[in-house]
Structures are given as structure tokens and as C-alpha cells.
C-alpha positions as a printed NumPy array, in Angstrom:
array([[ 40.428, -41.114,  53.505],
       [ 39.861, -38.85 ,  50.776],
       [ 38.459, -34.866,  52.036],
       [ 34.472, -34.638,  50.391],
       [ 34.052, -31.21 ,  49.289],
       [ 30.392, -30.311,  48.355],
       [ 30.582, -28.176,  45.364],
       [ 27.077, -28.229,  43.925],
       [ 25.629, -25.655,  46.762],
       [ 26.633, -22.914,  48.666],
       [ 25.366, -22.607,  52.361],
       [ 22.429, -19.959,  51.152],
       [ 21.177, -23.307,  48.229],
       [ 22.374, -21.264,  45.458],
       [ 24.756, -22.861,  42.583],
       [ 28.329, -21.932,  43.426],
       [ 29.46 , -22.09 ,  39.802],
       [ 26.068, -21.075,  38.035],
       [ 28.458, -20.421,  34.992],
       [ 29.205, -24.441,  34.671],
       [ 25.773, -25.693,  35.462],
       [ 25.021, -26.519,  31.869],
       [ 28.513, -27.9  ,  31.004],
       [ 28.992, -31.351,  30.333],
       [ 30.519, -33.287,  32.805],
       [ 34.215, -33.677,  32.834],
       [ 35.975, -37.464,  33.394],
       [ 36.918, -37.649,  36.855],
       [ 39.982, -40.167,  37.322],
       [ 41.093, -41.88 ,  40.14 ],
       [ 43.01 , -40.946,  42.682],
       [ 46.031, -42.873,  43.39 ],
       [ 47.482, -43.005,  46.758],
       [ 50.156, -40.319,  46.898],
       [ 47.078, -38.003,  46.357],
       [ 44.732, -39.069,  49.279],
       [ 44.725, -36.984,  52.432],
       [ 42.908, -37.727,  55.933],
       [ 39.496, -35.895,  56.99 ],
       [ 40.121, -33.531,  59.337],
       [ 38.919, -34.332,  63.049],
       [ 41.791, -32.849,  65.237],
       [ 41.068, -30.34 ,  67.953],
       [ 43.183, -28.155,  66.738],
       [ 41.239, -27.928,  63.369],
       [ 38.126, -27.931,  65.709],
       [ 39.743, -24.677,  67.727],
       [ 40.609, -22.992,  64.07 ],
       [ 37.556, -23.273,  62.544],
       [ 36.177, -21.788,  65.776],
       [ 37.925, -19.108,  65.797],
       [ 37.554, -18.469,  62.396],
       [ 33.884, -18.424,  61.977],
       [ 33.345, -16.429,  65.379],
       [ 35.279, -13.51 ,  63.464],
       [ 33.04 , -13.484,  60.224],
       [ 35.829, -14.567,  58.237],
       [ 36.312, -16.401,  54.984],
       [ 39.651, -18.653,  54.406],
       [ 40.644, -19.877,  50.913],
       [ 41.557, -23.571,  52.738],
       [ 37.642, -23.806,  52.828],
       [ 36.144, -21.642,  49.984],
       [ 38.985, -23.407,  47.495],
       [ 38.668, -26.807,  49.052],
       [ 41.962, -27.002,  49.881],
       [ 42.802, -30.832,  50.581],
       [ 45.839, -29.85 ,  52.923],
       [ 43.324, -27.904,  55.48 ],
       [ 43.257, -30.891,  57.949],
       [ 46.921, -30.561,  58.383],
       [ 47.62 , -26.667,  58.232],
       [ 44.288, -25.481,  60.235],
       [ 45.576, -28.41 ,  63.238],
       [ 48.588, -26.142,  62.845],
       [ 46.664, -23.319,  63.812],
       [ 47.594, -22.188,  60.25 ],
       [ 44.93 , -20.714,  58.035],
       [ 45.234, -18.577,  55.202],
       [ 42.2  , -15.64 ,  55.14 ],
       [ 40.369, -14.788,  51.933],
       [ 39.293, -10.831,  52.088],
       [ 36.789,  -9.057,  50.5  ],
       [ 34.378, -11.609,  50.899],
       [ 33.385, -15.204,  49.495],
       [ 32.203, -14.467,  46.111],
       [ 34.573, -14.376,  42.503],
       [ 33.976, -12.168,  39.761],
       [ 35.632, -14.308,  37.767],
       [ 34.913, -18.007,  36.636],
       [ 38.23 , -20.014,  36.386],
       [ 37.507, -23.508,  35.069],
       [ 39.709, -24.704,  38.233],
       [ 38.968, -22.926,  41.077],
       [ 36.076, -24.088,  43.277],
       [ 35.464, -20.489,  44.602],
       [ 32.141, -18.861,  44.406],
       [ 31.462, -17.035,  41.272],
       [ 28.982, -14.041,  40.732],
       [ 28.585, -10.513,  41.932],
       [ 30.344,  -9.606,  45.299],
       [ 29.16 ,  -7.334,  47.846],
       [ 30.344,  -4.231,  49.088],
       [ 33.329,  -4.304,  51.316],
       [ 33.22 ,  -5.125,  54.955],
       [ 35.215,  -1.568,  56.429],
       [ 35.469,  -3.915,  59.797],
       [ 37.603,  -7.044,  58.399],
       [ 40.837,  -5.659,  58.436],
       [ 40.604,  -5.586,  62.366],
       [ 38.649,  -8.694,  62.37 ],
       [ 41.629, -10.311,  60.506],
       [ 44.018,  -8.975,  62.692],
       [ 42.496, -10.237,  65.493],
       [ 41.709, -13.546,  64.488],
       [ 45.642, -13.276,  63.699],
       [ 46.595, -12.537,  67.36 ],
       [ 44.345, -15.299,  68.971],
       [ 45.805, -18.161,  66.63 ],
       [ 49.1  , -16.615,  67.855],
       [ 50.315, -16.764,  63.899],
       [ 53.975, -15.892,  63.464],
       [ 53.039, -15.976,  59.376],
       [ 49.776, -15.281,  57.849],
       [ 48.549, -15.413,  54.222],
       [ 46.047, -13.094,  53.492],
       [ 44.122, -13.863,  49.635],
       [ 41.385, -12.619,  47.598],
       [ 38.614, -13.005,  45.609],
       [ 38.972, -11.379,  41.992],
       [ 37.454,  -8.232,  42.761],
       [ 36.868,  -6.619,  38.603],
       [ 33.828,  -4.34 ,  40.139],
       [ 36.304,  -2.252,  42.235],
       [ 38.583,   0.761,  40.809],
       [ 41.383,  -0.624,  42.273],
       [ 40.665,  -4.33 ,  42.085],
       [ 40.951,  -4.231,  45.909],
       [ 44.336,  -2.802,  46.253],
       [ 43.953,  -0.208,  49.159],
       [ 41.89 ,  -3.201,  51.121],
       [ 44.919,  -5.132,  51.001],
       [ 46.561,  -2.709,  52.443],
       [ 43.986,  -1.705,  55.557],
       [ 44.278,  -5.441,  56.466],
       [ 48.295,  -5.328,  56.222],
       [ 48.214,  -1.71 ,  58.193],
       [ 46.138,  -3.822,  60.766],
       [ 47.721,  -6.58 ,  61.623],
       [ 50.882,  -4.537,  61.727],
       [ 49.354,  -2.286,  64.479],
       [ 47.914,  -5.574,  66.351],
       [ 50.642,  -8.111,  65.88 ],
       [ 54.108,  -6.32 ,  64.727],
       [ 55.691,  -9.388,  65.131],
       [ 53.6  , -11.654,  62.561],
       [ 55.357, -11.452,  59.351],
       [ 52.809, -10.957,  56.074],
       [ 52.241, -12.49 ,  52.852],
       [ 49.852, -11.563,  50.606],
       [ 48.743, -13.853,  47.751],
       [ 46.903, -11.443,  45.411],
       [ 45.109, -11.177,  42.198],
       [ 46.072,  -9.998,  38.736],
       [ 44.927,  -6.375,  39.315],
       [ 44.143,  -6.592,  35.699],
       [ 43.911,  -2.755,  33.73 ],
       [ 43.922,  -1.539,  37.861],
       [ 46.623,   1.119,  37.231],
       [ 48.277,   1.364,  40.771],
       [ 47.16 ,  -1.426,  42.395],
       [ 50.806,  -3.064,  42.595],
       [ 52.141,   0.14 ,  43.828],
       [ 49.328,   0.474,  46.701],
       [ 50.305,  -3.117,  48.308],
       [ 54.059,  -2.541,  48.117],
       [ 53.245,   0.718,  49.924],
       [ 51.69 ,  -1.43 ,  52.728],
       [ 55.332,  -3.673,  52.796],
       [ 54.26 ,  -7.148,  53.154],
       [ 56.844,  -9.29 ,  53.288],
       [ 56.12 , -11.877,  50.617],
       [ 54.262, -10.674,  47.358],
       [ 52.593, -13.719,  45.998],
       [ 50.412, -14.176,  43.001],
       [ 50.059, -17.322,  41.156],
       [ 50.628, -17.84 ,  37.123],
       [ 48.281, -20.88 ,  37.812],
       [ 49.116, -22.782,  34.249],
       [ 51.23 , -22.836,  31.624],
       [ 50.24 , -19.901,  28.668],
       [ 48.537, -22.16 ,  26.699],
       [ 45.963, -23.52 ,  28.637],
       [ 45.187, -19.502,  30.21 ],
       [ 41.853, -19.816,  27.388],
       [ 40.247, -22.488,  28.774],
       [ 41.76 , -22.502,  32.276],
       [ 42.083, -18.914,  33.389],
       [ 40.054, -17.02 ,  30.884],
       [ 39.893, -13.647,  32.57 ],
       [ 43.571, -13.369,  32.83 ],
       [ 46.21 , -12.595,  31.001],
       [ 49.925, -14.132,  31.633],
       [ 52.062, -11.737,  30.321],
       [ 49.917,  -9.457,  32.255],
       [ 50.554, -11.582,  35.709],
       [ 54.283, -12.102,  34.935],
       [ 54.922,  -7.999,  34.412],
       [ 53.263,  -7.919,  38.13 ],
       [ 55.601,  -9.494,  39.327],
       [ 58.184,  -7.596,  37.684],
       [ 56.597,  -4.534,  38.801],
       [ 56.897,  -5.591,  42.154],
       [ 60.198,  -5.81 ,  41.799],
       [ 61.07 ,  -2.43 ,  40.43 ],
       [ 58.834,  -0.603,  42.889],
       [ 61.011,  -2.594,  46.221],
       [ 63.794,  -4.469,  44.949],
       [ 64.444,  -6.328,  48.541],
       [ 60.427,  -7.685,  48.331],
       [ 60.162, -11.483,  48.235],
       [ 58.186, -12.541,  45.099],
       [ 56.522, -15.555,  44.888],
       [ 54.402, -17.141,  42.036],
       [ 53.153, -20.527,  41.953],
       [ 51.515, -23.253,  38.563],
       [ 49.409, -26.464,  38.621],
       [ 50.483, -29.717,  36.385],
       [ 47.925, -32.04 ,  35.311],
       [ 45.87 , -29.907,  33.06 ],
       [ 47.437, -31.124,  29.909],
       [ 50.624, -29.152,  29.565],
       [ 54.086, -30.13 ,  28.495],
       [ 57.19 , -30.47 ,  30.21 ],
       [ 58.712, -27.806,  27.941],
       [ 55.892, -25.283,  29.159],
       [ 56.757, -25.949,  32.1  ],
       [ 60.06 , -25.216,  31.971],
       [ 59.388, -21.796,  30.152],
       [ 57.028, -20.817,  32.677],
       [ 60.073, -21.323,  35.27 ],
       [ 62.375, -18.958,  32.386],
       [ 59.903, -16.361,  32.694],
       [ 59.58 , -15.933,  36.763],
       [ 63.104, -15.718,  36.729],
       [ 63.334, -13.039,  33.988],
       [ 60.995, -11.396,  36.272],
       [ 63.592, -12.215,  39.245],
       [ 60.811, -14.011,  41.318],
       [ 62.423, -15.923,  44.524],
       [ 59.962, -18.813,  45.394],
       [ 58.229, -20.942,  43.261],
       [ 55.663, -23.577,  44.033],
       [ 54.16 , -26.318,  41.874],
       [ 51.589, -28.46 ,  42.908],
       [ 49.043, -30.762,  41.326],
       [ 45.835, -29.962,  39.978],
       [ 42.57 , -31.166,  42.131],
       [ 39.306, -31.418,  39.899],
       [ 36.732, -30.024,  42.085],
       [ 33.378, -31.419,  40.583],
       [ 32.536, -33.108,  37.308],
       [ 31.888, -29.237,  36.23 ],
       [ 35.577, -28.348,  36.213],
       [ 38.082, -29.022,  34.554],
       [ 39.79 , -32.498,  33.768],
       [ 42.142, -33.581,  35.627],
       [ 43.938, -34.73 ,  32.522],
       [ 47.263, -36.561,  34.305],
       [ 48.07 , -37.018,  37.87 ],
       [ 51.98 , -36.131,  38.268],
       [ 54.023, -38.634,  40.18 ],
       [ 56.186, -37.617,  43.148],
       [ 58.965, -38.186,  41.053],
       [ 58.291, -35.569,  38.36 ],
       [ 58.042, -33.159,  40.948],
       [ 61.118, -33.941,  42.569],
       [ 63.11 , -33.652,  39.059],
       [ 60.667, -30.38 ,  38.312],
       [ 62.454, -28.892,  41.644],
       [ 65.814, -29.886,  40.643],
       [ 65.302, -27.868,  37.507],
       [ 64.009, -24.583,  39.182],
       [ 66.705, -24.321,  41.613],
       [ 69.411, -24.826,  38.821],
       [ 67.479, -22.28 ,  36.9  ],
       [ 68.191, -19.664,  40.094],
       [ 65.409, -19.723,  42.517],
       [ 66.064, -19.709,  46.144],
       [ 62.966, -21.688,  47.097],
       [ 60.869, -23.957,  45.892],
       [ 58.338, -26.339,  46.754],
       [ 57.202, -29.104,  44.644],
       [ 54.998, -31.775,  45.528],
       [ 51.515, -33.29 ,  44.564],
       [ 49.793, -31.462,  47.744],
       [ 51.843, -28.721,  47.619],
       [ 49.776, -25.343,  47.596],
       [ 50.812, -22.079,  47.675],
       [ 50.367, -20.862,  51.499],
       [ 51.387, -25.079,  52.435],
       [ 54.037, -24.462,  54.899],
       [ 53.903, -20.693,  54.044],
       [ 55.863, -19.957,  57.535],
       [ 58.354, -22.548,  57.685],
       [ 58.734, -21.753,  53.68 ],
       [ 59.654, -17.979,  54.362],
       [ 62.207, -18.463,  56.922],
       [ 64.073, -21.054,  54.579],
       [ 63.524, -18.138,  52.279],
       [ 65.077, -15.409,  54.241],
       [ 67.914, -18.057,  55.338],
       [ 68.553, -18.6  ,  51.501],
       [ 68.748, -15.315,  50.968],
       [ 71.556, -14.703,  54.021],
       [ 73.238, -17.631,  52.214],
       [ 72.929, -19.628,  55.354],
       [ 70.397, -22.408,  53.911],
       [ 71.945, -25.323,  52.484],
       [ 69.346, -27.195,  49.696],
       [ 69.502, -30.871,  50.777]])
């Protein structure tokens, strides 16, 4: 059974994407099987959500509709989504809210350190919301909620998935400074399809990020990750892979493209297990030292068990199979 997301309303009745409410509607196409995924009905996703929602907290696997939530939040594996619910930015793809965000909660750091300790995470992903209306794009927020699960749970290991921190001057520099473990931000598409896909970025912009991550702490694991099925070629692909390398990124993920309502966009091809499966092939000969491929594959999917292969790689003791 295929996951329903409602992405008309928000819980408050107001349009979630008031941006594409006068858009034409996109073609949807069908699903084929490798896509489908089951509701989600476990206890454990029961227990998650719980704990989740007791602690005021937002999470990207519902705000972004994630289709592997089922699975991961069973798991007891959620990835948190500071700085509240609401985007200022309007990505034709992403089924976060979009409008004007409110001012910073001072009390989620702890609150996201202690929903860490009660789901006993040994990983945790903390994301954002684009956050344009601050200084520092959020920068020194990532790092109170780093600084606090470090005090609460020094033995959780961190990775931050963060946005572009476009014309932010500092911002990479502040979250370094707050040593997560994994510095992840996603190039999302190839650069041709940034107009209509990812209009308020920039990729040469989100590729020196990277880079400057890199510079600032060498040792940092840097992780980017791209959709397929918006309409790009195979040879965009494969510069897109060039160009995280040139940046020395370790980890890349690619995953396919989920249209979520007839107000985003197309989903133009759905990508066959196959294609992934050669797509990995190619990134690993082109020097990675992880990568995850797959039609469901997301970017904090398997985040844990992804880092420790990571590490492992990097010790030389993981073999690729």
C-alpha cells in the first residue's frame, strides 16, 4: 500500500504551498511496484511519533512526506527539522511548508536533545527549514542543538543536513565550530533543472559549501545527495558526481524523485533499480567511499548504519560488495 500524504492543508486549514495554488496541475504517473511502500501501523512508529509530538518537535520524515517513515520511525529513527515547520523558500519539489517562519524556539535545542536520549539514538539527523529572514540563515541554532545533545547524549554521533546558507557569510564556519560528525547538504538536481526546481539556490553556490567545509576541518565527513526523475540526463548526472568529488565530498546518495501533489513538479521518469545500481557503480569508481543508490533511498535512510560503513571505509576496513 502506497503512504497518502495530504498536501492541500496544513493542520491550522491554511494552503501549505500558497505559491502553487494557481499552477496548473502537473501529470501524475503511476507508480510501479519497486516504488510502493507499506502504511505505517507498527508500535514502534506509534511510540516515535509519541515521543515526538510530546516534545513540540517537527521531523522532516513528516513535514517532507517522506515515504520511508514507516520503516525508519519503527526503527526508532527520526530525523528532526529545527527552526520550525515553515520554508522561506518555495522549491517546486519539496512538500514543506512555505511562507514566513516564526521566531526561534530558544527551548528546542534541549527539547531535541531529549527527545534524542529517550529514543536511545546512537545517530541523529538534525535538518532545517530555509531560514533567508535570519542573519545567519540559522547557523548558530545549529549549533545550540549540536552543543545540546553533546552535553545530554555524548555518545550519539551527529549529522546535520543543512541548507545553502546562501550570501550568510560565516554560517559554514559556525556549524563546523559545533563538530558534527557528518556535514550534509543536498545538491538536490542536476544544474540545469536548479530554475525551475530549486529556484532560490544556486549550485555552484551549494557545491563551494561543501568545499568550504572541507578547508575549515579537513577530517569532517561531507555528504551531498540528488534526485533522478525530473528530466535530467545521464551525463548530468555524472557531472554532478565530478563536481562533489572536486569538492572531495565522501558520501553520496541518489534517490528518486516523489511528486508530492498535482502542484509540484512532474515526475517526468521513474528510474529503475537497475539504473541505480549502475549509477552506484559509477560513483564509487569515480572515488567516493559511500554511496547509496536506490529508488527509496533518502538522505538520512539508514543514516546510522550508513556512517559506520563510512567511518569503516575510511579505516580501509569496509569491503564494497
Amino acid at each position: 500500500m502506497a503512504v497518502v500524504i495530504d498536501t492541500a492543508l496544513g493542520n491550522t486549514g491554511r494552503l501549505r504551498h500558497p505559491e502553487k495554488a494557481h499552477r496548473p496541475d502537473q501529470p501524475a504517473l503511476p507508480k510501479p511496484d519497486w516504488i510502493r511502500v507499506k502504511a505505517p501501523v507498527s508500535a514502534g512508529y506509534v511510540e516515535t511519533r509519541q515521543i515526538v509530538h510530546e516534545n513540540g518537535l517537527h521531523t522532516v520524515c513528516e513535514e517532507a512526506g517522506c515515504p520511508n517513515i514507516g520503516e525508519c520511525w519503527e526503527k526508532k529513527h527520526a530525523t528532526f527539522m529545527i527552526m520550525g515547520d515553515t520554508c522561506t523558500r518555495a522549491c517546486a519539489f519539496c512538500n514543506v511548508k512555505t511562507g514566513l517562519p516564526g521566531a526561534l524556539d530558544p527551548a528546542e535545542p534541549s527539547h531535541i536533545a531529549e527527545a534524542t536520549a529517550k529514543l536511545g539514538l546512537a545517530h541523529i539527523v538534525i535538518t532545517s527549514v530555509d531560514r533567508d529572514d535570519l542573519d545567519d540563515g540559522g547557523a548558530g541554532h545549529f549549533a545550540a542543538v549540536i552543543r545540546a545533545i553533546r552535553a545530554r547524549c555524548p555518545g550519539t554521533t551527529i549529522e546535520v543536513l543543512t541548507p545553502d546558507f546562501l550570501r550568510k557569510s560565516g554560517a559554514a564556519e559556525t556549524v563546523v565550530a559545533a563538530r558534527p560528525d557528518v556535514f550534509n547538504h543536498n545538491l538536490e538536481t542536476v544544474p540545469s533543472k536548479y530554475l525551475n526546481v530549486r529556484p532560490g539556490a544556486r549550485y555552484f553556490a551549494s557545491v563551494r559549501l561543501l568545499q568550504r567545509v572541507k578547508e575549515i576541518d579537513p577530517k569532517m565527513f561531507t555528504k551531498s545527495g540528488i534526485m533522478v526523475g525530473l528530466g535530467e540526463e545521464r551525463n548530468e548526472v555524472l557531472q554532478v558526481m565530478d563536481d562533489l568529488r572536486a569538492a572531495d565530498v565522501d558520501f553520496l546518495t541518489i534517490g528518486q524523485y516523489l511528486q508530492p501533489s498535482r502542484k509540484h513538479h512532474a515526475v517526468v521518469r521513474f528510474v529503475p533499480p537497475e539504473e541505480f545500481t549502475a549509477l552506484a557503480t559509477i560513483a564509487y569508481a569515480k572515488g567516493f567511499s559511500m554511496v547509496s543508490a536506490s529508488p527509496l533511498t533518502r538522505s538520512s535512510h539508514h543514516a546510522g548504519e550508513d556512517f559506520a560503513r563510512l567511518k569503516a571505509a575510511r579505516d580501509g576496513k569496509y569491503l564494497r560488495p
